[in-house]
N, C-alpha and C positions, 0 to 999 in steps of 0.2 A: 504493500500500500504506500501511497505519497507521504513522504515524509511530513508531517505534522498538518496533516488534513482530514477529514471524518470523509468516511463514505460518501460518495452521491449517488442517487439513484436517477433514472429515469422510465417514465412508462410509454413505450409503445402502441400505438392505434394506427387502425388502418381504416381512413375514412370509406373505402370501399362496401367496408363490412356492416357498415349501417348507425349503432347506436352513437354517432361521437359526439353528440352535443351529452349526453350522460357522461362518457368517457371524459372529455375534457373538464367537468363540472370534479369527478373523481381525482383527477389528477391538480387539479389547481385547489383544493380543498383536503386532499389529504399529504403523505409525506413524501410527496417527491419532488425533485426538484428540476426535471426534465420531462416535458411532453415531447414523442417524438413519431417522424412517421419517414417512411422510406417515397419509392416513387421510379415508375418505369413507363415509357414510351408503349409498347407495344413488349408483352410478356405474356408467361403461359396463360395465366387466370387474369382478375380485376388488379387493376394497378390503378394508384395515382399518381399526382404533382407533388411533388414534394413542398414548395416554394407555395401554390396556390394551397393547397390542404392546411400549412399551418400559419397563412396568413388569413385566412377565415377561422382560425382555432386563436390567433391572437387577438381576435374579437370577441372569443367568449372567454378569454382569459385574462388576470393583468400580473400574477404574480407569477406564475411557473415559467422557467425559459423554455424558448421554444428549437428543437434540434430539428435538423433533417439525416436522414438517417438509413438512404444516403442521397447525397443529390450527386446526379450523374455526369461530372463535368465534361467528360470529353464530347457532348452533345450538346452543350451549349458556347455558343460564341462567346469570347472570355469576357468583353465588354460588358453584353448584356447578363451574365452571372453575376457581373460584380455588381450593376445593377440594383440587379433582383434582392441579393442580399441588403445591399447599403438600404432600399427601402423596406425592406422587410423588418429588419434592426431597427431601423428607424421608427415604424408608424408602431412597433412592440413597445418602445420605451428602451430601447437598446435588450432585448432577452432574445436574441437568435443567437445561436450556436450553428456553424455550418460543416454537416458531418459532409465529405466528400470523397469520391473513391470511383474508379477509373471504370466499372463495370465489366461488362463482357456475356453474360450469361446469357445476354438473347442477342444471337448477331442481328436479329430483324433489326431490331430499333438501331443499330448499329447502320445497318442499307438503308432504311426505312428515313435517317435524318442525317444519311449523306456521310457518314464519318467510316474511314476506313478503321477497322477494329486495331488493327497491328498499330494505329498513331495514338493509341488512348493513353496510354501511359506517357507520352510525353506531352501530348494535350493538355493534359491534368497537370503537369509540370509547369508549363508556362500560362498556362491561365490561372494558376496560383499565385505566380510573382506577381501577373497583370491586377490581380482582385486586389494585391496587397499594396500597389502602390498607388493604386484607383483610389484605395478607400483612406489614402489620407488627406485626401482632399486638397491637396494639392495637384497642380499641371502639370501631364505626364505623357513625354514622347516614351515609344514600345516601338521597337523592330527584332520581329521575333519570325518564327519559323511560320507559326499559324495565323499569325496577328500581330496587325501592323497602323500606326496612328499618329498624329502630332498635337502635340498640345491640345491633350483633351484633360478634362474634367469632372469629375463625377459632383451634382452638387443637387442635392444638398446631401452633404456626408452621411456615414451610417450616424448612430448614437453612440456607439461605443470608438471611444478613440482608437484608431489605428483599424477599424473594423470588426467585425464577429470573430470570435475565437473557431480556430480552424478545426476540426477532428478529422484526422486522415485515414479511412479505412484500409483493411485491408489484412488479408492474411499470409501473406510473401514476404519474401527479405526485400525485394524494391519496395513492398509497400511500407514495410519499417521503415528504410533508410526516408524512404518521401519526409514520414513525417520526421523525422529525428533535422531533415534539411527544412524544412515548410510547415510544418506542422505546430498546432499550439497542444495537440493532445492527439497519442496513438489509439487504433478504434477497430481492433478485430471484432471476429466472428467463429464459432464454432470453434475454439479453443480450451485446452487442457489447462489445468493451473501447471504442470509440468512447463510445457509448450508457451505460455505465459513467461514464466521465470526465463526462460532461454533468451529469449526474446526483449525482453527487454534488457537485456546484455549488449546484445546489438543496437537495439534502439540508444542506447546511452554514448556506444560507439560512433553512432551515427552522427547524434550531436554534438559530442565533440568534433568530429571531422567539418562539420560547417562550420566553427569554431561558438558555438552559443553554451552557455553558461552549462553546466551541469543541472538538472532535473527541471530545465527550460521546457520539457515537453511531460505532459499528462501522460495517464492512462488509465483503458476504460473498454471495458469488453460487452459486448451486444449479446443474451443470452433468449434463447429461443425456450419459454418456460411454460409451464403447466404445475397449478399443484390444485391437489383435490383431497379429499379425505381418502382414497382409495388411490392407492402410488399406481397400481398397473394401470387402470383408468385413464390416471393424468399421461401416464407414459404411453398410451395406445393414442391418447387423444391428441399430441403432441405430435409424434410421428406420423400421422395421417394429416397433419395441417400445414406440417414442415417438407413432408412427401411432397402434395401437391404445390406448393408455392415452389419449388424447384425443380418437378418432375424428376425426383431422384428419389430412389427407395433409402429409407431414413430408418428402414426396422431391422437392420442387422448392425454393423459396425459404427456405422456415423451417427444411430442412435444416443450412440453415448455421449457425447458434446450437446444434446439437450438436455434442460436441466428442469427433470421432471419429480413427482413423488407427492407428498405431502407436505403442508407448508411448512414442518422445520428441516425436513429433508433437503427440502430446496433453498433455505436459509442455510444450512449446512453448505451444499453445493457452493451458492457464491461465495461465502465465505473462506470457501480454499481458496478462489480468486482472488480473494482482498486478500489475504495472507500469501499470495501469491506474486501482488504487486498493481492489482488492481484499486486504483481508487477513485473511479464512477464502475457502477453493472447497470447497462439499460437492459431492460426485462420485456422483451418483445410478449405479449398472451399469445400463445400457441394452442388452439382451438377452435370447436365451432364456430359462426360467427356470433350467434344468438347467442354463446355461452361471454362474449367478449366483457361487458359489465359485468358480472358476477365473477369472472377472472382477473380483472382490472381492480376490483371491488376486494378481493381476497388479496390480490399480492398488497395493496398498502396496508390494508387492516393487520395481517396476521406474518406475513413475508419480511419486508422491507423493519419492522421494529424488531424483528428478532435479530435481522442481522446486524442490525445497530448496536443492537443491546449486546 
């Protein structure tokens, strides 16, 4: 865990799935401190906007920040990105966090908005620096590979000085190094507290090598969760939600990177994480969608205070 910092949590929703004015009413009134939702082009099942989904959620909010989780940069023009976020940040009261991460998982949306899949990872690279020097609001020439401009200006700036704090996804060693160079906080997926610990070895490597301060960069793992009174239940339920959002069979091996059970089992679970080196876990509900508020409803009440405590 960060060195002299409490846990952060964050909770998960996926405007698709229907109750979110409930869901965000749960999450800005009980103990978490991140709303958060992902967002795809054109994918297996219902996707959203990442950016449009939690700027109608920061309408029905004013304390909880708001993440994206992930938005998918190599598909959007760097300009307009940085954009999006400076007013997003902005009309919140400065509570956007912007989780970002290069994709890949459906080449459609890849062909579909013109982005050759093999340029994502360095897309994400320079439309990083561009958001970063857009957003201080200052005038800013860019001659770069994909993007190219004179004396522009983003204005009116975000809220938060210097812009939203960045979270760099990703479960690869370039997606380390990204953020240990770019990054204000690291943001896997389907990770081990082993796999965690290693890793952020590297990540620490990485920040030094850009030359930035030692423990300059967060960290904070996305957990695909279910807890019910009945552990097989939550873990059948889980795997069937996690299955079809990937179209990958979740019920043999890669089962195990969900973190499923009963609610102190599952408070056990992230808790290897944070002793692991983790200090935010967003808790994605993995389940029906109708079961989405009573899932949302269980992790702050009985989850997220045990692992506090």
């Amino acid at each position: 865990m960060e060195s002299g910092s409490a846990i952060e949590t964050g909770l998960g929703f996926l405007p698709e799935a229907g109750p979110t004015r409930e869901v965000c009413r749960i999450a800005e009134e009980g103990p978490w401190d991140y709303l958060a939702t992902g967002e795809h082009i054109m994918f297996h099942g219902p996707a959203t906007n990442g950016m449009v989904a939690l700027a109608w959620a920061a309408g029905q909010t004013s304390r909880v920040r708001l993440l994206t989780s992930i938005t998918l940069v190599p598909l959007y023009p760097p300009v307009l990105l940085a954009k999006q976020a400076a007013e997003l940040d902005r009309l919140s009261g400065g509570r956007l966090a912007l989780g970002v991460g290069i994709g890949g998982e459906s080449p459609l949306e890849f062909g579909a908005a013109g982005v050759p899949r093999h340029e994502r990872g360095a897309r994400t690279d320079e439309a990083l620096v561009v958001a970063r020097r857009l957003w201080t609001g200052q005038e800013v020439t860019f001659d770069g590979r994909f993007c190219a401009f004179e004396a522009g200006r983003l204005q009116p700036p975000p809220a938060q000085p210097g812009g939203p704090p960045v979270w760099v996804a990703g479960r690869a060693e370039a997606a380390v190094r990204r953020a240990g160079r770019l990054g204000d906080v690291w943001y896997p997926y389907l990770y081990s507290p082993e796999r965690l610990a290693r890793s952020l070895v590297l990540l620490r490597q990485a920040e030094a090598e850009a030359g930035r301060p030692p423990g300059s960069v967060g960290s904070a793992v996305l957990c695909f969760v279910n807890a019910g009174p009945d552990a097989a239940g939550a873990h059948r339920e889980a795997v069937a939600a996690v299955s079809y959002t990937y179209q990958t069979d979740f019920s043999g091996a890669p089962g195990r990177y969900l973190v499923t059970g009963t609610p102190a089992m599952v408070a056990r679970r992230l808790a290897e994480l944070v002793e692991a080196g983790a200090g935010k876990v967003v808790l994605q509900p993995s389940c029906p969608p109708e079961e989405a508020v009573t899932q949302s409803r269980r992790l702050g009440e009985e989850v997220v205070p045990a692992l506090r405590g």
